[in-house]
C-alpha positions, 0 to 999 in steps of 0.5 A, a space after each residue: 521095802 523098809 517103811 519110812 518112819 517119821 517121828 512125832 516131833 517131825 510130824 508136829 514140825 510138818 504140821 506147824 509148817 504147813 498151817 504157817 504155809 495156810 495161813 499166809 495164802 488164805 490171809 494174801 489171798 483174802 486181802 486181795 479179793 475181799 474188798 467189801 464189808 457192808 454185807 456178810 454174803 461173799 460177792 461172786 467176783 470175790 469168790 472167784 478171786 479167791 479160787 483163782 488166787 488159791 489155784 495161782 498158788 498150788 499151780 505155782 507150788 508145784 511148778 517149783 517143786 518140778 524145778 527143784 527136783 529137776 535140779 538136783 536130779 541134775 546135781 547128782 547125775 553131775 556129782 556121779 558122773 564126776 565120780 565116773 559112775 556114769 559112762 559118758 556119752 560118746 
């Protein structure tokens, strides 16, 4: 089994997406849980707020990385079996 390579500028670009990605669910998520500033202490409901927010967002990543799979599982059992590489139920 042939191991997938993956160059440095490949890796640098994940990278730079996935701190893109980060930064925007850590700042939507800090933006609708913290609400007060009068003390340095994270209050209770605000952590939960921000577990549940972030919980939201993986919940919601996952999902639509199963829905995109299943669509192109779809799209290409389509394309082989418009190519009749499939049989065709009876």
């Amino acid at each position: 089994m042939a191991a997938v390579q993956v160059s440095e500028s490949d890796q640098i670009k994940q990278f730079k997406e996935f701190l893109g990605t980060y930064n925007k669910v850590t700042e939507n998520c800090f933006m609708d849980c913290v609400k007060d500033f009068t003390t340095r202490d994270v209050k209770p409901e605000e952590s939960s707020c921000s577990e549940s927010c972030l919980q939201k967002y993986l919940k919601m990543t996952q999902r639509i990385s199963m829905r995109f799979q299943e669509y192109h599982i779809q799209q290409n059992e389509a394309l082989a079996a418009k190519a009749g590489l499939l049989a065709q139920p009876r």
